[in-house]
C-alpha positions in Angstrom: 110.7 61.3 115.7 111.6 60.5 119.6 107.9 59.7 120.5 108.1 57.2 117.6 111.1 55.9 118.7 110.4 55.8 122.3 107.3 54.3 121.1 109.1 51.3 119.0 110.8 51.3 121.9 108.8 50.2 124.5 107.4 47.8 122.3 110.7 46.0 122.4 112.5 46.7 119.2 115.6 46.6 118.7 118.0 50.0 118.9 119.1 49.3 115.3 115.6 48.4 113.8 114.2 51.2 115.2 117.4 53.5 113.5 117.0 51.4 110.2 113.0 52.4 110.4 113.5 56.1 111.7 116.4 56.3 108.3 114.2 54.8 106.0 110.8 56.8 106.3 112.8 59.9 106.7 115.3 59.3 104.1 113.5 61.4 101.0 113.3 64.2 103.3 116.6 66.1 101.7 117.6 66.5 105.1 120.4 64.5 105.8 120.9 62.1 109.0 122.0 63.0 111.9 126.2 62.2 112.5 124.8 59.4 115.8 126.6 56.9 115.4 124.6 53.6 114.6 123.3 50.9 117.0 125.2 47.7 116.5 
């Protein structure tokens, strides 16, 4: 998930679309998020 991120990243996306991506594919997971607070 961080090389994915760093990734996105470097590729100059934005903190919160890179959250709203990383949320997204991981959200089936049953695993809930993490408490980070979200990029605004």
């Amino acid at each position: 998930m961080a090389r994915e991120a760093k990734s996105q990243y470097d590729q100059g996306i934005p903190l919160k679309e890179i959250r709203e991506n990383i949320d997204k594919k991981y959200e089936n997971t049953g695993v809930p998020s993490t408490p980070t607070p979200k990029p605004e």
